[in-house]
C-alpha positions in Angstrom: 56.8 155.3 50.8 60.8 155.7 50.7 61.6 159.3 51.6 64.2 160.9 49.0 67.6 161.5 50.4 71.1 162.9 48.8 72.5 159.7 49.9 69.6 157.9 48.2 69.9 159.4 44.8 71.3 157.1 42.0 74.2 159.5 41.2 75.4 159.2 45.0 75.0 155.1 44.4 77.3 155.4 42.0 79.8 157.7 43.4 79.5 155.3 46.6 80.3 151.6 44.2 83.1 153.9 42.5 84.9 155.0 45.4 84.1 151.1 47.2 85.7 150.0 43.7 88.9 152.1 44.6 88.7 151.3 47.8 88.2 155.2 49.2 87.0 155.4 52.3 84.3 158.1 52.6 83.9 159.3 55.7 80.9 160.6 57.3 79.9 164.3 57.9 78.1 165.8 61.0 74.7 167.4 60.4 74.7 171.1 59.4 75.3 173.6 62.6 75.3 177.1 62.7 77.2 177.1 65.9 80.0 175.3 64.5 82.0 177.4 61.5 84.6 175.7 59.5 88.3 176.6 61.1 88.6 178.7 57.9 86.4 181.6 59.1 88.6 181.9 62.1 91.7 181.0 60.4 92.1 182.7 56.7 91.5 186.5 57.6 94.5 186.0 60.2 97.4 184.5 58.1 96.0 186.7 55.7 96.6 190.0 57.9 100.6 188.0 58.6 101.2 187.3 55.2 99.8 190.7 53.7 102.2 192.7 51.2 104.9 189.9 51.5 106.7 188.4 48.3 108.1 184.8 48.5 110.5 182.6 46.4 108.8 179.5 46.5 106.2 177.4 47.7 108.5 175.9 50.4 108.5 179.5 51.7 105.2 179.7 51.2 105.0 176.7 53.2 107.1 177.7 56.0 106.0 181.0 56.3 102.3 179.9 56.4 102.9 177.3 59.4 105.2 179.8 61.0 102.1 182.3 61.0 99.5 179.6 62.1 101.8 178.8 64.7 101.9 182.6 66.2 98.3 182.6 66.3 97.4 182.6 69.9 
């Protein structure tokens, strides 16, 4: 008996030819852990807290403000 996976499932067969067809290469993702968070949790509340109540003129500022503030994060 073949046990039912995501990567089993005929939609995921033919996201997988679709993306070989393109040649996109899919890369593979660790096993759910509780003990490791995405970088987001950690990172969005702080250049949140430096970016809070600021106006800028364009996404290059954006840009520049953002890695300015990522950078400052100890």
């Amino acid at each position: 008996m073949q046990k039912w996976s995501q990567r089993s499932s005929p939609k995921n067969k033919n996201k997988e030819e679709f993306l070989a067809t393109k040649q996109i290469t899919v890369l593979e993702h660790p096993a759910y852990s509780p003990d490791l968070g995405p970088n987001d949790f950690f990172l969005f509340p702080k250049i949140k807290e430096i970016l809070k109540g600021r106006h800028f003129d364009d996404t290059d500022d954006v840009r520049s403000n953002t890695t300015a503030g990522l950078k400052a994060i100890p």
